[in-house]
Structures are given as C-alpha cells and as structure tokens.
C-alpha positions in Angstrom: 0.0 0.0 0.0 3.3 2.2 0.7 4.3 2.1 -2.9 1.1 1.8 -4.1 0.1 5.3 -2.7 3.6 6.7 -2.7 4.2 6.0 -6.9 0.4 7.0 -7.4 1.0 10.8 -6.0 4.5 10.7 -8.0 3.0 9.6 -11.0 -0.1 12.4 -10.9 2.2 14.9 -10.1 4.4 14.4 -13.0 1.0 14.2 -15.6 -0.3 17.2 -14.5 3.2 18.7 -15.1 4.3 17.7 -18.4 0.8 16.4 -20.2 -2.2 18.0 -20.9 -4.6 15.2 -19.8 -7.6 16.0 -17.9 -8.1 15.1 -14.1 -10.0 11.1 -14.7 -7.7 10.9 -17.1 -4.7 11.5 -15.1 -5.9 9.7 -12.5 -6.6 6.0 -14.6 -3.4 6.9 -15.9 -1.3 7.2 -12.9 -3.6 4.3 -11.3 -2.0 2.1 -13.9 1.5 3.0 -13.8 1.3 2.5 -9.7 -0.4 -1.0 -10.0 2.8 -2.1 -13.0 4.9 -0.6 -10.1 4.0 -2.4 -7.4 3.9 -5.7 -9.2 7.0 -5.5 -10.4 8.6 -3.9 -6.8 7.1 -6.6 -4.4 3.7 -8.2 -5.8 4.9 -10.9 -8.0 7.5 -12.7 -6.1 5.4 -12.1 -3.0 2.6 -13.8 -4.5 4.8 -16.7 -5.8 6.0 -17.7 -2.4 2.4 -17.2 -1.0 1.0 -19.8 -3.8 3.6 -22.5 -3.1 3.0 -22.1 0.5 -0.5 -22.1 0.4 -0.8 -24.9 -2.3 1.4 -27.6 -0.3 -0.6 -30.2 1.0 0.5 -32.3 4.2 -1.4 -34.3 7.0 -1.3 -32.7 10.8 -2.0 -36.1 11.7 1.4 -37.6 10.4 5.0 -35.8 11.8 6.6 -37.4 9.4 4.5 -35.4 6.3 5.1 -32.3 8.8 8.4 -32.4 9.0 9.0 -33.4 5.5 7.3 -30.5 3.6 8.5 -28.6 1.0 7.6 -25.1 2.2 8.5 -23.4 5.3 8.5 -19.7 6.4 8.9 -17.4 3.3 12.8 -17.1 3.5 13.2 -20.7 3.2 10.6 -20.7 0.3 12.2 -18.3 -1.3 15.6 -20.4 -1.1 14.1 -23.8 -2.2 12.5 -21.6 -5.6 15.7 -20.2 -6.3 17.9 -23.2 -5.7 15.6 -25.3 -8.0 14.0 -22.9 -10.3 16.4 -20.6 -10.2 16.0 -16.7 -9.5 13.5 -15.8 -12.4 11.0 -18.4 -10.9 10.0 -15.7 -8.4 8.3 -14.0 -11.7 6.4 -16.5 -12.9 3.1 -14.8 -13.8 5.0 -11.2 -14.0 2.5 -10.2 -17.0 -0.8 -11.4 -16.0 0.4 -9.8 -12.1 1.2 -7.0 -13.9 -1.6 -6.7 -15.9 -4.0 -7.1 -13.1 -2.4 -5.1 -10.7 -2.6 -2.2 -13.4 -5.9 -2.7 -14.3 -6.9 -3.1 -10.6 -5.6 0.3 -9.7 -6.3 2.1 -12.9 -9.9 1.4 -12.3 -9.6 1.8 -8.2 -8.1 5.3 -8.4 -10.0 6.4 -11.6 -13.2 5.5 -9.9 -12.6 6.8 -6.2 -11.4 10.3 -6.7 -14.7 10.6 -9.9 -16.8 9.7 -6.9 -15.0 11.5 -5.0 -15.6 15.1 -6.8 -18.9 13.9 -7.2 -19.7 13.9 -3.8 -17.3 17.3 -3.0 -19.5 18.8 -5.5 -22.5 18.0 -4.2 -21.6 19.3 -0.6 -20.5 22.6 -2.5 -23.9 23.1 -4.0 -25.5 22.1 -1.2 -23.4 24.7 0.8 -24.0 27.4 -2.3 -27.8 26.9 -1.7 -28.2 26.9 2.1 -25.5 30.0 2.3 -26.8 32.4 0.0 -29.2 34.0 0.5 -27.6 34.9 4.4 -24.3 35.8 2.7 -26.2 38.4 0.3 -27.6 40.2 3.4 -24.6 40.4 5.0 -22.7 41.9 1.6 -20.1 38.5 2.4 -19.0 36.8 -1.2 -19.8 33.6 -1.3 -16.9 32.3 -3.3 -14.8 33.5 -0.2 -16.7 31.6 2.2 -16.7 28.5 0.1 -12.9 28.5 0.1 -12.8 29.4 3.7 -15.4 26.2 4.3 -12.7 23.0 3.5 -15.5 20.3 2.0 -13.9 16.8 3.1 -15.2 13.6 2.7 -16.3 12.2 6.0 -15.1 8.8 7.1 -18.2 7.0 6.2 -18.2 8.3 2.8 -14.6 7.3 2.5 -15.6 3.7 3.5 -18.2 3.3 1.3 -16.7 5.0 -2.0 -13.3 3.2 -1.2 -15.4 0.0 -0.7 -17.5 0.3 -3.7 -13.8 1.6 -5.9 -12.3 -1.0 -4.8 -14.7 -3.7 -6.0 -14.7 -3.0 -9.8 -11.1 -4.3 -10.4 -11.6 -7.4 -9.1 -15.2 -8.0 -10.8 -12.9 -7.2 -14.4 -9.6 -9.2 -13.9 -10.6 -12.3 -12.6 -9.7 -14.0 -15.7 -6.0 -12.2 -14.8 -5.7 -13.5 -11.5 -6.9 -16.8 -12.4 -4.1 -17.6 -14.9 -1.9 -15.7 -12.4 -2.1 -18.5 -10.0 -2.0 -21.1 -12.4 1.0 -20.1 -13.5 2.7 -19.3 -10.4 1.5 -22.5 -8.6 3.3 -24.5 -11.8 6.7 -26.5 -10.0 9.0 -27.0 -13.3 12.5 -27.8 -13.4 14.0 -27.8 -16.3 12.6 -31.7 -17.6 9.3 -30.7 -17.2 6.8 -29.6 -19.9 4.5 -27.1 -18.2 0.9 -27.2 -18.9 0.7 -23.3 -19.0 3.0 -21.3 -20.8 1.5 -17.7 -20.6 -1.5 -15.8 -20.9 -2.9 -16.6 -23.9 -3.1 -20.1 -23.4 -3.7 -20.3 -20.1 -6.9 -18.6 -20.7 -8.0 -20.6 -23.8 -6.8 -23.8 -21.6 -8.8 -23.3 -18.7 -11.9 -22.1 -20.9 -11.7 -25.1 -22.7 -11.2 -27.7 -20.2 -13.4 -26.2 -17.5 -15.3 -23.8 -19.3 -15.9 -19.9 -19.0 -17.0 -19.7 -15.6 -14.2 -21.1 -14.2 -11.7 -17.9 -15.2 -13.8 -16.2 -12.6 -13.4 -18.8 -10.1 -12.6 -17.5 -6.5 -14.1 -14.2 -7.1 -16.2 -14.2 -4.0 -13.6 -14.4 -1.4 -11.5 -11.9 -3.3 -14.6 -9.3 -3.2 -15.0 -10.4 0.3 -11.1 -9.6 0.9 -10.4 -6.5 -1.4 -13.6 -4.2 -0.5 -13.7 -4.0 2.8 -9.8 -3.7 3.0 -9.7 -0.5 0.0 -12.3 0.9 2.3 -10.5 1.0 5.0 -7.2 1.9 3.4 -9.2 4.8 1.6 -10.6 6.1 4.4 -7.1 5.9 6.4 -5.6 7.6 3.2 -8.4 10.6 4.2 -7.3 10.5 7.3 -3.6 10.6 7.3 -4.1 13.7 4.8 -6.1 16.0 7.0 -3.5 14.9 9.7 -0.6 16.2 8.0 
C-alpha cells in the first residue's frame, strides 16, 4: 500500500506537469502506472511464495509429512525456488500480475477520486444553496466563504466510496488472476513440460477444459477480501491527509 500510494502521488504529479490530460484521465493513468509498479517492486514474487506455501498439502496427523514439507517460512521458500528454479521463478506470472495489478488500480483510483468530486461537488452546491441567500444580506461573497469552508469527505463516505472503488477491479480481472495463480503455482525444473506457458493459453486452456465460468473462479472471497480492506485503506488515506 506504501508504494502503491507513494508512486500513485509521484505519477499524478508528474502528468499534470508535463501532459495536458484532464483530471480522470490522469488519475486512470497514474492508477495504472502504480499498479505495474508495485507488481513488479514486491507483488509478484510475493505472491509466488504465498501460492507455493498455500498450495502444499500435508497431513497434521502424520510428523513425518510435517516435518518433511516442501515449504517453510517465506525465507526458506524463497531459497528452495531459487535453488531449483532458479531466480526468475520468483516471476512467474509477471505479465498477468502486472496486468492485473494495473488494471486493478487504474480502475480503483480512476473510480474513487470521480466519486470523490462527485460527492465534494454536491456538498459545495448544497453549501452554495443553504448559504446564499444569508451571505447576500450580509454583503459576504460567497466564493470567499466556500474557500474558507474546506469540504472533506467524511469517514463513512470514504468507506463506502473506497469500498464500492475497490470492488470494480476485481469483478474485471478475474480471468487475470486466475491464470496468475495457475502459473505461479506450476513447480517445473528444467525436464518438465509445463501445462501453461502464458497468458494466452492459459486462458483458452482453462476455458476449454473447464469452461468460461471457471476464469472467474474465486471471485467471491476476493470481493469479500479486497472491498472492505480498500475501504479501510481509503478512508485511512483521508485521514492521514487532513493529519498532516
């Protein structure tokens, strides 16, 4: 979420600088660049070692299985891809990672800060139509008041636009995250032909063998995971902001 946020501010502060693209614009824009960022940075080979640690299957029951698994903590994970793999094994799946971390933000940024202004605007009118008549008696302007009233979005608004942002990405790339793990999950030394070799035919693989639906397979526990934790990043985003 550090580099996420950190690359997204760089990235919109260089657009508006040197291009002449509008706002929603700059904002898919810089979404995208900060979602390739942090899935190159930290995303992919994070998510390899968490596949191959998840994926592993042993019995509780029996300490031998236990104490003969592949897969400990993360360092030693890390070790045993390398050492077998080699170092490029930690990005396997870099282009469907990156393509749904990109799209993932694109969309997440694009679509907060629109609803966002939305809402900001609203409050303004609102504010315009409740304060105007009082200002004109008093001989006040009412631009000046609006910029001396700061219109923030309140934490519940924050929750429920980051939630609702947050849950469009997801609902678009399954079919990226899919062949993501599918790829990443793939043990292959160097004598083994690997059933999927990249995007492309991953997807018209796993369409083929287990239809259409299944490139949206997991979808619910990732909605259940990604909107109620952008919501709460969001709305700590909001708050961090006003604090400094």
């Amino acid at each position: 979420m550090a580099i996420r946020f950190v690359s997204f501010e760089h990235y919109r502060d260089v657009l508006k600088m040197r291009t002449p693209l509008g706002d929603d614009a700059t904002n898919f824009t810089s979404g995208l660049l900060c979602g390739l960022t942090e899935a190159i940075v930290i995303v992919t080979p994070a998510e390899v070692l968490k596949i191959r640690m998840q994926s592993q299957r042993h019995s509780m029951l029996d300490p031998i299985e236990v104490k003969g698994r592949k897969y400990g903590n993360v360092v030693q994970t890390a070790a045993t891809v390398i050492r077998e793999e080699g170092p490029s094994a930690l990005y396997k799946g870099i282009v469907p990672t990156m393509l749904r971390q990109g799209c993932n933000q694109a969309v997440n940024f694009a679509a907060y800060n629109a609803m966002k202004n939305y809402w900001l605007e609203r409050q303004r009118e609102q504010f315009s139509l409740q304060h105007d008549g009082s200002l004109k008696r008093d001989d006040v302007s009412l631009e000046e008041s609006q910029q001396t009233h700061q219109h923030q979005l309140s934490s519940t608004m924050s929750l429920l636009i980051g939630g609702v942002s947050g849950g469009l990405g997801p609902l678009v790339n399954n079919p990226l995250d899919v062949v993501k793990t599918r790829l990443q999950k793939q043990n292959i030394t160097k004598y083994d032909t690997p059933k999927y070799t990249g995007l492309i035919q991953a997807c018209f693989k796993i369409a083929n063998e287990e239809g259409m639906g299944a490139l949206w397979k997991g979808i619910t526990p990732r909605l259940m995971r990604i909107v109620p934790g952008q919501a709460i990043t969001f709305t700590t985003y909001e708050a961090v902001c006003r604090w400094l």
